[in-house]
C-alpha positions, 0 to 999 in steps of 0.5 A: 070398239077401238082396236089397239094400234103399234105392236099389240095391233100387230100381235093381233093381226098375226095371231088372227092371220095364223089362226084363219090359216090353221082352220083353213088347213087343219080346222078345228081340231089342229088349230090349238093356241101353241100352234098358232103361236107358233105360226104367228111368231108370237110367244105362247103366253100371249096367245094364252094371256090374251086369248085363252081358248080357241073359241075365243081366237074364233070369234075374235077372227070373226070381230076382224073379219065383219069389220073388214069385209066389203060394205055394201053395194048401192046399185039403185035397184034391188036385182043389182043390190041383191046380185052385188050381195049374191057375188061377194058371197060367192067370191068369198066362198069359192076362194081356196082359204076363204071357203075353207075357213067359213066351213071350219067355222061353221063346223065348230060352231056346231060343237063350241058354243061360243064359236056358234055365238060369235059366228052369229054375231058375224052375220047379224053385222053382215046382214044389218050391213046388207038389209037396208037395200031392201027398205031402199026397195020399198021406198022405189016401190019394188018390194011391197010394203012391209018387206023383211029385209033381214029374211031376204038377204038370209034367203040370198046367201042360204043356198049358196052356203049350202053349196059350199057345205055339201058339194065340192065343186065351185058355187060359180056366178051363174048359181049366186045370181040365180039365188039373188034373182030368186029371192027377187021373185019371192019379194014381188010376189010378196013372199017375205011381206 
C-alpha cells in the first residue's frame, strides 16, 4: 500500500508517534483521540477524520511498525538466523517504550477486537519475514524435510513474550538465545516436522 508523502506523511507520523507514546505511558484507557492530538500537535478533526476510533490508531501503528521493523538476518545457519530472531525481539521487548507499548497492545487486544486483528496482522508479516530461515534449513539439511517454519519462529518468540507479560525484570540475551537454541533442538529432533 503506498503511504501518502509531504504533510499528510507528517500528520500521520505524529499521530502515530503520540499514539505509541500514550500506550507506552498510559495504555489503553488514557489513549483517547483528543489526546493524541493533542500531543501530536494536529487538530482534533483530523484525528477523528481520518482515523475514527483508537482501535483504528492501533492498527494503523502496528501497519507502521511491521513496515518498519529490521528485516531478517541471513546468517547462513539456523542457530544464527534463530539467535538473530531471538535478539531483536529481545532488543525490542527490554526497550523502556518498546515493551511497554507491545503490552499495551497486546492488553487491547484482549478486549477490542479490531486491535486484536490488527495485532495479528503484525505478526503474521513479521513471521512471514522471519520463516523462510527455516526452509533455508531444510535445504542445508539442518531441519528435517517438512519443517514448519512458521511454528518454529512462533516457538522462538513465545517465551520471551511471556517474560515480558509476567515478570518485571529484563528478558536478557542469555534467555532470548536460550529460547532460540531450544527451538533448535526440537527442530533436530524433528518436533515441528
Amino acid at each position: 500500500m503506498a503511504r501518502p508523502g509531504g504533510r499528510t506523511a507528517r500528520v500521520r507520523r505524529a499521530v502515530l508517534r503520540a499514539t505509541g507514546d500514550l500506550l507506552a505511558e498510559v495504555g489503553l484507557s488514557g489513549t483517547d483521540l483528543a489526546t493524541v492530538a493533542r500531543d501530536a500537535g494536529v487538530g482534533k478533526s483530523t484525528v477523528y477524520r481520518r482515523w475514527g476510533s483508537t482501535p483504528a490508531l492501533i492498527a494503523d501503528l502496528l501497519v507502521e511498525m511491521a513496515d518498519e521493523s529490521s528485516p531478517r538476518s541471513r546468517t547462513g545457519s539456523l542457530t544464527g538466523d534463530l539467535r538473530a530472531n531471538a535478539l531483536l525481539v529481545q532488543t525490542t521487548l527490554d526497550d523502556r517504550r518498546q515493551g511497554r507499548l507491545f503490552a499495551a497492545i497486546i492488553a487491547a487486544a484482549t478486549t477490542d477486537p479490531d486491535t486484536a486483528q490488527a495485532l495479528e496482522r503484525f505478526y503474521d508479516t513479521r513471521i512471514t519475514e522471519w520463516s523462510p530461515c527455516v526452509d533455508e534449513a531444510v535445504e542445508r539439511g539442518e531441519a528435517p524435510a517438512g519443517t514448519d517454519g512458521v511454528t518454529v519462529i512462533r516457538a522462538v518468540s513465545a517465551p520471551l513474550y511471556y517474560h515480558r507479560l509476567t515478570r518485571a525484570d529484563p528478558i536478557g540475551r542469555d534467555r532470548a538465545i536460550l529460547a532460540a537454541d531450544a527451538a533448535v533442538a526440537a527442530v533436530v529432533a524433528g518436533v515441528f516436522a
